[in-house]
C-alpha positions in Angstrom: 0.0 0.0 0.0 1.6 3.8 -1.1 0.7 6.7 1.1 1.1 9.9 -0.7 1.8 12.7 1.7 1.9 16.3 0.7 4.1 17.0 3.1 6.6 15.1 4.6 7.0 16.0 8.2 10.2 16.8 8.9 10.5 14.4 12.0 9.6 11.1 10.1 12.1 9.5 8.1 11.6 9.1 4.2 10.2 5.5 5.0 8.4 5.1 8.1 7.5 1.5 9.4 5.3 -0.4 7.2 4.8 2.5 4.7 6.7 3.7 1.7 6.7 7.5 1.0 6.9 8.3 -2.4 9.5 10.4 -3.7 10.0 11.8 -6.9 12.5 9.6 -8.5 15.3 10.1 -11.0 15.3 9.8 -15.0 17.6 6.9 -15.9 20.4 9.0 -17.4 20.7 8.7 -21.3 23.6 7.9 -23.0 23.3 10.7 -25.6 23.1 14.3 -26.0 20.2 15.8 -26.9 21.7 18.1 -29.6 22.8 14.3 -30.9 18.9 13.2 -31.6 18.2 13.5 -35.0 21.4 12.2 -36.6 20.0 9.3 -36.9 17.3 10.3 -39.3 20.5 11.7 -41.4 22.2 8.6 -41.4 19.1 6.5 -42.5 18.1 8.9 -45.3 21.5 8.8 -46.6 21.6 5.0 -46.7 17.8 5.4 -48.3 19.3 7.5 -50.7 22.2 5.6 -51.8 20.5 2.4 -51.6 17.9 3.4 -54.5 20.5 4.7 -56.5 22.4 1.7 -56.5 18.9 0.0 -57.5 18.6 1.9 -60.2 22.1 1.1 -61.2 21.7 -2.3 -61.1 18.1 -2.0 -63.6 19.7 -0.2 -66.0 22.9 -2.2 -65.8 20.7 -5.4 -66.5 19.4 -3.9 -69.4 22.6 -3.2 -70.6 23.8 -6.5 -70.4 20.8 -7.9 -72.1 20.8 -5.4 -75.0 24.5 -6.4 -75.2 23.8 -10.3 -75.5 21.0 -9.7 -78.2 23.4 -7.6 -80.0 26.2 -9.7 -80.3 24.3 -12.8 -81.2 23.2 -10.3 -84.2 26.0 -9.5 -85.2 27.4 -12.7 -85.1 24.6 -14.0 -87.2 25.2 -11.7 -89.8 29.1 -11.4 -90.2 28.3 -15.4 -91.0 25.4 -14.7 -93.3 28.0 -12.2 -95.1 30.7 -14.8 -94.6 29.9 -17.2 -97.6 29.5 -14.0 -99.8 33.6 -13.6 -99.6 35.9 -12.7 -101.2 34.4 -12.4 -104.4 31.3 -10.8 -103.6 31.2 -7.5 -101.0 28.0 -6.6 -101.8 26.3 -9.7 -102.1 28.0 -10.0 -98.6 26.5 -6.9 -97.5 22.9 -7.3 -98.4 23.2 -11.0 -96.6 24.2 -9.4 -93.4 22.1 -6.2 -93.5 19.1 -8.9 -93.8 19.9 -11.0 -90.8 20.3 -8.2 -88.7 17.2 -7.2 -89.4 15.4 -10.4 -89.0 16.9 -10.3 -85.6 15.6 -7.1 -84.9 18.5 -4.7 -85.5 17.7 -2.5 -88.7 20.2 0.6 -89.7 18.8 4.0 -89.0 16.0 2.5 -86.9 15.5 3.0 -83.4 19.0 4.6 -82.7 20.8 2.1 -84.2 23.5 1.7 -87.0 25.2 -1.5 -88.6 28.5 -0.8 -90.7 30.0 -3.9 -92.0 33.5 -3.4 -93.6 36.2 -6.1 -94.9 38.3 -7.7 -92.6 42.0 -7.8 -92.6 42.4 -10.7 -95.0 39.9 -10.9 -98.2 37.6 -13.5 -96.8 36.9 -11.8 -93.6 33.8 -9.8 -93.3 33.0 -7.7 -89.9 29.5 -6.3 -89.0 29.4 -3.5 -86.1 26.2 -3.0 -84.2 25.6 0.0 -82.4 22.4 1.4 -80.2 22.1 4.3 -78.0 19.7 3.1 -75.5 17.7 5.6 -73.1 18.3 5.5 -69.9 15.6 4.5 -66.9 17.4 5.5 -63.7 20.3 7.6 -64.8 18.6 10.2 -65.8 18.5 11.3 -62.2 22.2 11.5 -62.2 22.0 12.9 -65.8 23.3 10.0 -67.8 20.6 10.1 -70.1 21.8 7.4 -72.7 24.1 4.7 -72.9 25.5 4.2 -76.2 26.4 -0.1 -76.6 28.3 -1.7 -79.9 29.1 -5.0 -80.4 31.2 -6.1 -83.4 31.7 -9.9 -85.2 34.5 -11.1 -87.7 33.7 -13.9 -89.8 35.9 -15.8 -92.4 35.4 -17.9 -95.0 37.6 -21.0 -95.7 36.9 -22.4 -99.4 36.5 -26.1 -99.6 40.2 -28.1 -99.0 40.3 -31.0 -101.5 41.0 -34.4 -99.3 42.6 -37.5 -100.6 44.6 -38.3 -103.9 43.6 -37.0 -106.9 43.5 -40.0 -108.9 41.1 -43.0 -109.0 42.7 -45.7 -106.9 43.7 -46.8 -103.2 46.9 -46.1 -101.8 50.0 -45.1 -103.3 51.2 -46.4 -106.3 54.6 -45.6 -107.1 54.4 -47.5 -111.1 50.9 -45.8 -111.7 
């Protein structure tokens, strides 16, 4: 049982026999200053912060990648296509890869892209370059707008190597 007095007489002590007196008692003392208690709001918007950017990074690094892979598979397809064409025909070689790339989706002057596709070192070789300037979803809040990806494929063409002896007969006949 508590007995709250008003007063405490000055004669009784703080607790008497079979009462307890309250007394105010004191705050538990805090670790921290109080000029200290917002900080942590800082910190954790900072984090928030730098967290969705680096969300944002990682979707428009995805995309990247995928646009990438599509691309080189492309053009990959159509330095082949063009292969067969050389070294005689360039052109020929040309229209074969230009085709390809389209049917894979990659058409020149359409939707920011362009496909050059040049001899290669040797006469046979043939290399296509695709290249897209994709817009970007997330980096435009750190003003990368666009991300420009190319991806590039040498073919060559090996003509047919004759195999075996030219005449009609088995083995080697040294009197024939």
């Amino acid at each position: 049982r508590v007995v709250v007095h008003a007063r405490r007489p000055h004669d009784l002590p703080v607790r008497a026999v079979g009462q307890l007196l309250m007394t105010p008692r004191p705050r538990p003392r805090r670790f921290r200053d109080d000029a200290e208690g917002g900080a942590i709001l800082i910190i954790a918007t900072l984090i928030l912060v730098t967290m969705i950017a680096l969300c944002g990074f990682a979707v428009d690094f995805t995309r990247w990648s995928r646009e990438g892979s599509q691309m080189q598979r492309a053009a990959d397809a159509a330095s082949l296509a063009g292969a067969v064409y050389m070294p005689d025909d360039f052109s020929g070689a040309t229209t074969a890869a230009l085709a390809v790339a389209k049917k894979n989706g990659y058409e020149n002057g359409v939707n920011s892209t362009s496909i050059s596709v040049a001899r290669g070192v040797r006469s046979n070789q043939v290399k296509v370059t695709i290249r897209r300037t994709l817009t970007n979803l997330f980096g435009v809040v750190v003003g990368a707008k666009k991300t420009t990806i190319a991806k590039d494929s040498l073919s060559e063409y090996q003509r047919a190597v004759n195999m075996g002896s030219p005449s009609n007969q088995f083995g080697n006949n040294p009197e024939a």
